[in-house]
N, C-alpha and C positions, 0 to 999 in steps of 0.2 A: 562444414557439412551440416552442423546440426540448425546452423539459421538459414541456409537456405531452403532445409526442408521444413523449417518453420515458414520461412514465408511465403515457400510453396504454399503451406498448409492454409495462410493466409491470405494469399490470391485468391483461391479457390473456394475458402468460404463466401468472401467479398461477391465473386464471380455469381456463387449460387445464391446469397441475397440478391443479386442484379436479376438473376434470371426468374425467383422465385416473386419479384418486383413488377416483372412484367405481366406478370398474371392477374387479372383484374379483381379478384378475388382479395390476394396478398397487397397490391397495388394502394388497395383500400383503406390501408392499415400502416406505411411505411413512413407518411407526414410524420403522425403522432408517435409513433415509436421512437424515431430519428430525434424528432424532440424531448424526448423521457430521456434519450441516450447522450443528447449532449449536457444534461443534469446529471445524469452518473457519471459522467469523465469529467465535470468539474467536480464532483464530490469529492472522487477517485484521486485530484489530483492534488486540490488542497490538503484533504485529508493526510495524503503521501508526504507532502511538505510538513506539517504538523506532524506526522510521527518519526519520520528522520530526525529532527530536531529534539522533540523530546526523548528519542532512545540516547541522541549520544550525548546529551542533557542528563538524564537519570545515570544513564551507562557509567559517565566520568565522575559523577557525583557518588555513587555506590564503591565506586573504585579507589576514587582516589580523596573525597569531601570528607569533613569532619563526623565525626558520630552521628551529631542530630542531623546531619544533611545527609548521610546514608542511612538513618532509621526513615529519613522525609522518601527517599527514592526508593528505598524496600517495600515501602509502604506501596506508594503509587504501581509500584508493578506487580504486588504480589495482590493487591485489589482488583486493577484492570485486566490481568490475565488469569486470575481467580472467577470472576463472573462473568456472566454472559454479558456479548456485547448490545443484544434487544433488551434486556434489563438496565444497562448504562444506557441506550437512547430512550429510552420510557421516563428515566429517573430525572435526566437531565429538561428534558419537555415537561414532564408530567407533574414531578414531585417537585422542582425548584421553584416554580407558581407558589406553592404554598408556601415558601418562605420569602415572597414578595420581590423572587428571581424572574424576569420572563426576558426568556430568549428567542431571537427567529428560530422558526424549523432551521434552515438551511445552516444557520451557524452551530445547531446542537448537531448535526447530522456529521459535520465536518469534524468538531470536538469529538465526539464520542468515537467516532471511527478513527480519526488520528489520534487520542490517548490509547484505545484499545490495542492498535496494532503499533502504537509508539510502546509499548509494556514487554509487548514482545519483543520489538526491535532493538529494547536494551539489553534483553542478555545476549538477541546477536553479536550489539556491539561488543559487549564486556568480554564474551569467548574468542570474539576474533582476537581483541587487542591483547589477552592472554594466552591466543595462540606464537604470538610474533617471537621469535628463536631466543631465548636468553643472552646468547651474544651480542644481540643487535641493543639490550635494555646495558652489558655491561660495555660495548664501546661505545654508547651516547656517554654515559659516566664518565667511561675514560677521557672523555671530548671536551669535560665538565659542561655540559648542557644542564640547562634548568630544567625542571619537568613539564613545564608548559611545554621548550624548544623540541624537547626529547619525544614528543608525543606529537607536535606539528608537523616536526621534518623527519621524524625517523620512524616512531611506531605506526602510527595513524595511517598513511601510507600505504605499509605493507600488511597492516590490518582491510583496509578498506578492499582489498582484492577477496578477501575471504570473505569478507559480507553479503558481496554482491550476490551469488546464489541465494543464500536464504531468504534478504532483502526481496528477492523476485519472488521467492512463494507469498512473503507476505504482500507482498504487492497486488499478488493474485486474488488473496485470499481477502483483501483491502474492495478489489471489485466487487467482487460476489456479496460482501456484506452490505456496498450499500443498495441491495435489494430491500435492507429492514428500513429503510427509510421513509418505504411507501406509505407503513404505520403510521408515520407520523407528519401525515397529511402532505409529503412533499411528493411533486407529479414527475418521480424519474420515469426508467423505461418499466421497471416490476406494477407501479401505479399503472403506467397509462394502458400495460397488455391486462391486466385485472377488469381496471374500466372496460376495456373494448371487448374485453369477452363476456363484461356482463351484459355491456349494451346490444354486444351483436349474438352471440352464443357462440360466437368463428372460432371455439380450439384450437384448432388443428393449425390454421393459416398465423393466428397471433402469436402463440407458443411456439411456433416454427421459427418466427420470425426473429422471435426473441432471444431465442437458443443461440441462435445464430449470431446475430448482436453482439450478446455478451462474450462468448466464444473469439470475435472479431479483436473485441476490446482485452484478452486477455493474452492473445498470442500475439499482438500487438507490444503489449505491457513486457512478454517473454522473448521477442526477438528486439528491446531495446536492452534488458537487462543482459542479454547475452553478448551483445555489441558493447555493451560497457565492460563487462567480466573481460571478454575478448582484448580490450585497449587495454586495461589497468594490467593483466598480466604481461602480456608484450610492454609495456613503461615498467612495471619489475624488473622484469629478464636485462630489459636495457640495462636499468640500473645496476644491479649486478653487474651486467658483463663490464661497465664502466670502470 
């Protein structure tokens, strides 16, 4: 019920970009937006890749790595979820120049935004994988699995169902920020409606448009996440019932 009145939701905006499109007005403005917009979902998506990887990178290492490789992962997340993430894109562009660091925009855009929400995404992982029932950690034991196996085929698994929600806010939350990347000279869709309202004065038709957009790009992001959540609980259940 709840994805199809998502994608209700999302027909319908799509629908009202289409119609708001047709107006020569809005029309005017839909090239260069559309282009800003496919630079935010490649941000959106690497970025996504890069913090899945480093939450359950961090995640397993705080959990389960030796002292100094969980002081190295404490570190990392209580840093990046401690500061702001326009302060991590500033630092990264701005201040590593001075130490004879230079990075493309587009690749500190993707860094900063996938450490940021990869900070978060490790204590998702670490509360899921210590949500999973104590029985299931002592009959891998009793199976005598190694801890690798124990966490491939058994926890991981029934962890990974319980991720998927919150993984989707920060998913969401993963779009919206790469708005800050406009600062930093790169021309997604925040740059290029900034531009066009300062070249045109059009408020109202650019910011519409835009609204819209991003809104498109998130309930998007929300009816894949739910579709995922959707199969991984159904492959649960199965397993069980098996």
């Amino acid at each position: 019920m709840w994805i199809r009145m998502l994608a209700a939701m999302l027909a319908a905006t799509l629908v009202l970009i289409a119609l708001l499109s047709a107006n020569a007005e809005y029309r005017l403005f839909m090239p260069g937006l559309l282009e800003g917009a496919v630079l935010t979902v490649e941000i959106t998506l690497l970025g996504a890749v890069l913090a899945v990887f480093m939450a359950l990178v961090a995640a397993l290492a705080k959990l389960y790595g030796p002292l100094p490789i969980r002081w190295l992962s404490t570190t990392y997340i209580e840093i990046f979820r401690g500061t702001s993430a326009l302060v991590q894109l500033f630092w990264l562009y701005f201040v590593l120049p001075q130490f004879g660091v230079f990075l493309d925009a587009f690749l500190v855009a993707v860094l900063a935004l996938g450490l940021n929400i990869g900070a978060y995404g490790a204590e998702v992982v670490r509360g899921a994988i210590l949500s999973v029932a104590r029985g299931q950690w002592e009959a891998s034991i009793a199976l005598n699995m190694s801890k690798a196996q124990m966490l491939r085929r058994i926890i991981l698994p029934q962890a990974f169902t319980a991720m998927i929600p919150p993984w989707g806010n920060l998913f969401i939350e993963l779009v919206k920020s790469t708005s800050l990347v406009s600062l930093i000279t790169l021309a997604d869709l925040t740059f290029k409606a900034q531009q066009m309202n300062q070249t045109t004065l059009k408020t109202v038709p650019v910011f519409t448009l835009v609204l819209l957009i991003y809104l498109a790009i998130s309930l998007t992001v929300t009816i894949v996440m739910r579709l995922l959540e959707q199969r991984a609980s159904k492959g649960l259940t199965r397993g069980r019932v098996a």
